[in-house]
C-alpha positions as CSV (number, residue, x, y, z in Angstrom):
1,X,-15.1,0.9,-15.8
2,X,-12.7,0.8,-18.6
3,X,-9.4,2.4,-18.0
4,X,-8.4,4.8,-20.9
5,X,-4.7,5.4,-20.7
6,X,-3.4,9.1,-21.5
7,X,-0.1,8.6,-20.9
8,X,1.1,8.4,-24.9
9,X,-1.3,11.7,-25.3
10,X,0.4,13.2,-21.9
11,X,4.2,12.5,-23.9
12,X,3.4,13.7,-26.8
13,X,2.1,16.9,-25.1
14,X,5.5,17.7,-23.1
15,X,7.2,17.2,-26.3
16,X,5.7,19.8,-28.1
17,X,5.7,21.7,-25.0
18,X,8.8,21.5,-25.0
19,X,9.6,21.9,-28.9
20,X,7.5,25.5,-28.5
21,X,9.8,26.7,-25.4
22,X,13.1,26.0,-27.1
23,X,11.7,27.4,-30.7
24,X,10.9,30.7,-28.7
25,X,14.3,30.8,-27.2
26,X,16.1,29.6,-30.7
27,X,17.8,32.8,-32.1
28,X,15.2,34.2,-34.7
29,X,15.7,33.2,-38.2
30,X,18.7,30.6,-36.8
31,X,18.7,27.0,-38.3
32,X,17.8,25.7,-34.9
33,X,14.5,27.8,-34.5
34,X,14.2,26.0,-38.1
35,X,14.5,22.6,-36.3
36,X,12.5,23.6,-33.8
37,X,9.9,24.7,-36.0
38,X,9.9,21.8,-38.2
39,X,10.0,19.1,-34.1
40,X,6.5,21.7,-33.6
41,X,4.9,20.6,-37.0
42,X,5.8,17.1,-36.7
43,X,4.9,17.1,-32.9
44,X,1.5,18.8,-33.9
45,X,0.4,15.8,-36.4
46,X,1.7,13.7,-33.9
47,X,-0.2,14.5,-30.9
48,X,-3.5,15.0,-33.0
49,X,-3.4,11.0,-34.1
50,X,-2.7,10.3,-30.5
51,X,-5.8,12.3,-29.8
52,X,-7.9,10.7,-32.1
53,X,-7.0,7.3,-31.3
54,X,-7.9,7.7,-28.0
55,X,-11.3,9.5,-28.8
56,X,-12.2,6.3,-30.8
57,X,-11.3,4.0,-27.8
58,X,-13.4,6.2,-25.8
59,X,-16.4,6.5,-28.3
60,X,-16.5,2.5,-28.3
61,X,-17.1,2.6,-24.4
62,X,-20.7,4.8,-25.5
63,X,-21.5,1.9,-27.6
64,X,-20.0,2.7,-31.3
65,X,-19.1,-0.1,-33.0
66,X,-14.7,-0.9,-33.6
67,X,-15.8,-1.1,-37.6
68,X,-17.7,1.8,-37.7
69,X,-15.1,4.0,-36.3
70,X,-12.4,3.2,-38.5
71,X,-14.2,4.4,-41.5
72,X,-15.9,7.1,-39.2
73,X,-14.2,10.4,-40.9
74,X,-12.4,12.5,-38.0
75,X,-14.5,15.3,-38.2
76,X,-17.5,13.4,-37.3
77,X,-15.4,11.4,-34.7
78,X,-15.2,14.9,-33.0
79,X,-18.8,15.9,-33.2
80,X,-19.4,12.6,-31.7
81,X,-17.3,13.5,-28.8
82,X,-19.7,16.2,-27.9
83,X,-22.6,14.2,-27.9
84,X,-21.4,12.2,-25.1
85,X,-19.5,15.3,-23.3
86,X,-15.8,14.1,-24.0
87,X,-15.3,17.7,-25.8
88,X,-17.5,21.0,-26.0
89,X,-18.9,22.1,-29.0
90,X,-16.7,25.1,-29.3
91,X,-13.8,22.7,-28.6
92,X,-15.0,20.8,-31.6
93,X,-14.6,24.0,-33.9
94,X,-11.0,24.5,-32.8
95,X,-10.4,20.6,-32.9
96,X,-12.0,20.9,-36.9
97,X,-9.8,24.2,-37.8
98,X,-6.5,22.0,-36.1
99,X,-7.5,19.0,-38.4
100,X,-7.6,21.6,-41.3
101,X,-4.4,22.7,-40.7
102,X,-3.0,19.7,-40.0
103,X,-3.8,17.8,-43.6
104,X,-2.6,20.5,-45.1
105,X,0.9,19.3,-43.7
106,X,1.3,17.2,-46.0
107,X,0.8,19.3,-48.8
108,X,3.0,22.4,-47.8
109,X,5.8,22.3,-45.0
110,X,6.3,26.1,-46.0
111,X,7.5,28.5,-44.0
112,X,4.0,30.1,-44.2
113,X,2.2,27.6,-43.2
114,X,4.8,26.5,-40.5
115,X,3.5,30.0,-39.0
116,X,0.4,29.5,-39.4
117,X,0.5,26.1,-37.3
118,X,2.5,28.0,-35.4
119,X,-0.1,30.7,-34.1
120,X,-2.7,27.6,-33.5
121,X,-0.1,25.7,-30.4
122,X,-1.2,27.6,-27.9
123,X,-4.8,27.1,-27.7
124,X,-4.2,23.3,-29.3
125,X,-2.1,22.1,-26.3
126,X,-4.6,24.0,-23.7
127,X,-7.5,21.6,-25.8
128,X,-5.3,19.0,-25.8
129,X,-4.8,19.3,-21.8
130,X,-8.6,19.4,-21.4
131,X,-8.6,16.5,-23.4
132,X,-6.8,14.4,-21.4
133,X,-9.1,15.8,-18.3
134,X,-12.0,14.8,-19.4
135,X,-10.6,11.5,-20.6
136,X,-9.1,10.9,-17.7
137,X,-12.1,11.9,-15.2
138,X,-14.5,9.9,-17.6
139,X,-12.4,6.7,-18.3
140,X,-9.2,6.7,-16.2
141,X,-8.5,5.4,-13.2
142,X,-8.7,7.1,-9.8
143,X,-6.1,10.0,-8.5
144,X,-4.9,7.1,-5.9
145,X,-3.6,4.4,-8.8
146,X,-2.8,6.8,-11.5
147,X,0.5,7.7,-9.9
């Protein structure tokens, strides 16, 4: 069996974890809630590539071609998932509304749609966790090597 490593997805989880806990106990309104906000949107895009890149090393396993992928658009990368079980299909429509959110990072880094990206964490790093479940049961080594 190929071994699928979650550990950069795992990272990049505790980091926004971690960027959400100290936003919520930043003094509202205070530049470092702003910083905070700003580590969240950044960790967000962040752990979303991670995510991806991972689902296309795990896609190759079920027999799609390297090639293919790369030009495979993400939303169909996802539906993909589902056919072979790596995500649900209700998992898919959060994973498509967190992709929607997520390009539009690069058009607007407003405060608006800061809270807005904001609102989405939650439920994104419980999909993310269920992620690196299923990737990890599927393709990962066994509880006794994977420290």
């Amino acid at each position: 069996m190929i071994y699928l490593n979650t550990d950069q997805l795992q990272r990049c989880l505790k980091t926004l974890e971690s960027s959400l806990r100290l936003y919520q106990q930043a003094e509202e309104n205070s530049i470092d809630q702003e910083v905070f906000r700003n580590a969240i949107v950044k960790g967000y895009e962040l752990t979303q590539e991670t995510a991806f890149k991972l689902l296309k090393k795990a896609l190759k396993v079920y027999g799609h071609g390297g090639k293919k992928l790369e030009s495979t658009p993400v939303k169909d990368m996802l539906r993909l998932a589902a056919v072979h079980d790596l995500m649900s299909l209700d998992e898919v429509e959060r994973w498509f509304r967190y992709r929607d959110n997520r390009n539009n990072t690069a058009h607007d880094y407003g405060e608006a749609f800061a809270e807005e990206t904001l609102v989405l964490i939650p439920l994104f790093l419980e999909d993310v966790r269920t992620l690196i479940v299923c990737l990890s049961e599927k393709l990962g080594q066994d509880e006794t090597t994977n420290g």
